[in-house]
N, C-alpha and C positions, 0 to 999 in steps of 0.2 A: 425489626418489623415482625410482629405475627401476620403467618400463612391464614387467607380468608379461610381456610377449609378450618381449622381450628378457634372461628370468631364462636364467643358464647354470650349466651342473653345477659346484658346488664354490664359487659366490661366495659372499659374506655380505652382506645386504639388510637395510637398513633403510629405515623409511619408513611412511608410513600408508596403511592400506588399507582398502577395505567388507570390512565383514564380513558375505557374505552368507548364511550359514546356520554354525551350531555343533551337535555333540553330542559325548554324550561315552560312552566304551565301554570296555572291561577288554580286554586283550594272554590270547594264551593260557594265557599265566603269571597272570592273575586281578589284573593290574597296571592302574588305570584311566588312560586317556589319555583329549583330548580331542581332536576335527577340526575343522577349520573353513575353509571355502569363502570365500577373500579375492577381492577383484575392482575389479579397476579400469577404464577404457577400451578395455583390447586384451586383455579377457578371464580368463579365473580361473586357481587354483592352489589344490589341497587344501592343508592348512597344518596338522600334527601337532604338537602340544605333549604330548610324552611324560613329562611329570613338572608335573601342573600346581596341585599342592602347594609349588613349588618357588619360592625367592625370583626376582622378576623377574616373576611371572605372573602383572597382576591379573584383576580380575571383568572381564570384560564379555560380553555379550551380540550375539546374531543383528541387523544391523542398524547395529550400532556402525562407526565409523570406528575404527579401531585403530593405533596406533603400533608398530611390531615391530621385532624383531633376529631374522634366521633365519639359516641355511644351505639352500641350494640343493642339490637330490639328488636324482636320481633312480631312480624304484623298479618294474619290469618295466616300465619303457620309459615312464613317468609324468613331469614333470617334478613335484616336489612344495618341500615347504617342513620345514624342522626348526625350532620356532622354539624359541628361547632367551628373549625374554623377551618380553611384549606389556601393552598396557594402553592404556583410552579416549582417543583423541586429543580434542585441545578444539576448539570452536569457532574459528576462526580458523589451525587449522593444516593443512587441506586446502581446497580447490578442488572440488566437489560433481561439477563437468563434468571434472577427472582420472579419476572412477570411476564415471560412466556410458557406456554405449556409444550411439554419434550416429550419424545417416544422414552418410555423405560428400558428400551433396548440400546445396543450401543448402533450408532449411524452406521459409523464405518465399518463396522462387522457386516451388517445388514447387505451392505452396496456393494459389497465382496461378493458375498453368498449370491447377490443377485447376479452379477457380472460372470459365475460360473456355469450360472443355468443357461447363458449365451455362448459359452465356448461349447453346450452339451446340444447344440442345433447345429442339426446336420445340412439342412436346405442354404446354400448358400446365399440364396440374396434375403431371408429372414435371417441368416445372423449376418449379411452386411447392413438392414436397414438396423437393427440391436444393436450395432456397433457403434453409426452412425448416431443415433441418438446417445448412449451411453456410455461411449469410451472415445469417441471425437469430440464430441459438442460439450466441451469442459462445463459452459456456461448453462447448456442442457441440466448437468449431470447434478451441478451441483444446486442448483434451485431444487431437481426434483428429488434429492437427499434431503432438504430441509422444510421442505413443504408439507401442509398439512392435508389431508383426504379430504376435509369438508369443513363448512363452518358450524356445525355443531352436528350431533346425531352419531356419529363414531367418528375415531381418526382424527380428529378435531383438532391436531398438536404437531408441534414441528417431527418434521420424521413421520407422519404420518401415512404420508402416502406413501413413500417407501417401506413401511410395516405392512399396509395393508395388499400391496401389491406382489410384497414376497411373499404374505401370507395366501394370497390367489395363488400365485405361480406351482406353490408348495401343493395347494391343493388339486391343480389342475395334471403335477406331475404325478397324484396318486391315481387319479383317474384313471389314467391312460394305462396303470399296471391293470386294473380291473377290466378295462376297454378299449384290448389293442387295436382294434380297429381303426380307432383315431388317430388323426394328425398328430403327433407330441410338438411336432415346428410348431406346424401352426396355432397348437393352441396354446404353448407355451412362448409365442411370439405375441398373439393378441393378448394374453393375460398380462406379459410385460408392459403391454402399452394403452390395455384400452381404461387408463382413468389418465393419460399424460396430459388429455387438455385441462384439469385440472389445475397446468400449472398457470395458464390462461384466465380461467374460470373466476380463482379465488385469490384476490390480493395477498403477497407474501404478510409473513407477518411484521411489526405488532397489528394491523389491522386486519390480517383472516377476513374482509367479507368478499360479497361477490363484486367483480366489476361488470362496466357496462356491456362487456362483451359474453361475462357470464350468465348476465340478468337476458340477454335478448341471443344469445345461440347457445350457451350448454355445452359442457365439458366432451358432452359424447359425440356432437358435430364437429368443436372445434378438434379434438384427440384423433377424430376419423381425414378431417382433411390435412394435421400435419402428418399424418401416419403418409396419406398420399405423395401430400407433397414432397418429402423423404423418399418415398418409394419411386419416386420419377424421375430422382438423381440418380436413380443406381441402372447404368445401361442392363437394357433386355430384362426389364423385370417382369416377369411373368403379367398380364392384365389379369389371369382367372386369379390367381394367388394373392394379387392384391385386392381385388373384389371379394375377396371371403375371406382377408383379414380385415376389412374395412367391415365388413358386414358381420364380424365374432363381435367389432367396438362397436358401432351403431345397432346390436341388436342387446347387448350386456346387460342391460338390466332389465331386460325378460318380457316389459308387458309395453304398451303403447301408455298405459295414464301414466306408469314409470319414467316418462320420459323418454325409453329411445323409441327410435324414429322408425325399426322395424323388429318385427318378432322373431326368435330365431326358427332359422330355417338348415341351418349346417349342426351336425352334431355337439362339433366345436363349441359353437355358439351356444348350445345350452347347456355344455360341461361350463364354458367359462360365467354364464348367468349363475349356475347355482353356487359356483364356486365365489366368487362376488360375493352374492346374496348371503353365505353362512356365514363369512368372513365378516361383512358388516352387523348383521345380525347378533352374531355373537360376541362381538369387540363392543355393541351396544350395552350387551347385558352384563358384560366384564365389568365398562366403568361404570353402569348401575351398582353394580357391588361394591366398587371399590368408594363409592360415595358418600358424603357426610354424614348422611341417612343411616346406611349400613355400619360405618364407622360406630354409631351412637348404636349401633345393638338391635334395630329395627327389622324382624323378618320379612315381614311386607312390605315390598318399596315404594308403591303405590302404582296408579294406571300408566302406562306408556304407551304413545300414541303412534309409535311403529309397530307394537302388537297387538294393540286392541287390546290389551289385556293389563292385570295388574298382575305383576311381577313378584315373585317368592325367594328367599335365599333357598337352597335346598339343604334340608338337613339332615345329618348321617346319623 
């Protein structure tokens, strides 16, 4: 198989691919076509099947591994797919880890590094609830290893949330040399945990989106009340201590239209908002670089709609 990130105008492609979403629609002419979102490790490709009555075309469905014959084309500046024939690949003819997207880092180095930042908490019932989450609850431990931060926008990939979480921890322990004043437990207790409902939020992979509990409470309600309900196993847990670590997760992403439910009010909390914020921010504009776009040579990578702004490579 060729990798989508390397499709160019005019080839013809075969190969199997996820098929991550299907529908199907009528042409201005009242002509019905189908679309469908193929995807593999470096990314997707809309994929038009314009005659899909036609021999060569079978059933399948959203979900499916699919075997195809296209043409490559592109359409107001889109790279897309024309495909000519498709139909369910079997068992045994793809590789699962061809069409997922993976941290470029290793997992289990990550989950080490993070597992030391909790033997370096001194407060004893923030590293029994840290424990409790990430060295008891096997089944905890190992979803939120292979899970992704989000369904697109950064972190977007297995290993995701584990990347972006050590990459907070990391920064929230720089902090604290600048700003002894701070909690280091605490804030390096909320940094461990305030994206964990996340693992709630956003269906494992192959299908990364939101579920119904993501779409109607939000990672940073559901993250705050297992934070609690964890903290209430553990006899004599302080109430103030668990109220301002529930309030570093329910205030983390800094503004009220952001989504949490209050703005911070504890130091803590807006060490760990900015530390958040530059981590995602910046892992944005990483895989802006690292993208088709820039790949082909492109210093402008055009507007992004997390900074209002169009984006530059910078050059030396």
């Amino acid at each position: 198989m060729k990798y989508i990130e390397a499709f160019r105008e005019g080839e013809k492609i075969t190969g199997v691919y996820l098929c991550k979403s299907k529908s199907s629609a009528v042409t201005k002419n009242g002509k019905p076509y189908d679309s469908a979102l193929l995807q593999d490790k470096t990314g997707t490709v809309d994929a038009k099947i314009w005659d899909p009555n036609s021999l060569g075309i079978d059933d399948f469905e959203a979900m499916d591994y699919v075997d195809i014959v296209a043409d490559v084309i592109v359409f107001n500046g889109v790279t897309q797919l024309n495909v000519k024939r498709i139909r369910r690949a079997g068992e045994g003819e793809y590789d699962p880890k061809d069409y997922l997207p993976v941290s470029g880092k290793n997992i289990d180095d990550m989950f080490s590094e993070l597992t030391k930042y909790i033997v370096s908490v001194e407060n004893q019932y923030l590293k029994e609830l840290l424990n409790k989450f990430f060295v008891e609850d096997k089944e905890f431990a190992k979803k939120f290893k292979t899970h992704s931060a989000a369904k697109s926008v950064h972190h977007g990939f297995m290993g995701g949330l584990l990347e972006h979480t050590l990459s907070v921890v990391k920064l929230c322990d720089f902090y604290v040399t600048i700003y002894p004043m701070m909690n280091r437990d605490l804030l390096l207790t909320a940094a461990m945990l305030h994206d964990i409902g996340k693992i709630d939020e956003i269906a494992d992979f192959p299908v990364n989106d939101y579920t119904d509990d993501g779409n109607l409470l939000g990672h940073i309600v559901m993250g705050s009340e297992k934070v609690g309900r964890m903290a209430d196993l553990i006899e004599n847990f302080p109430g103030r201590l668990k109220s301002q670590l529930q309030h570093c997760i329910l205030s983390h992403h800094g503004e009220l239209e952001y989504g949490s439910p209050k703005k911070p009010a504890l130091m803590e909390a807006v060490a760990l908002n900015y530390a958040d914020n530059t981590d995602a921010k910046l892992e944005t504009i990483k895989e802006i670089l690292s993208s088709k776009e820039q790949q082909e040579g492109s210093q402008w990578l055009g507007y992004n709609r997390l900074f209002e702004s169009n984006i530059r490579k910078t050059v030396w």
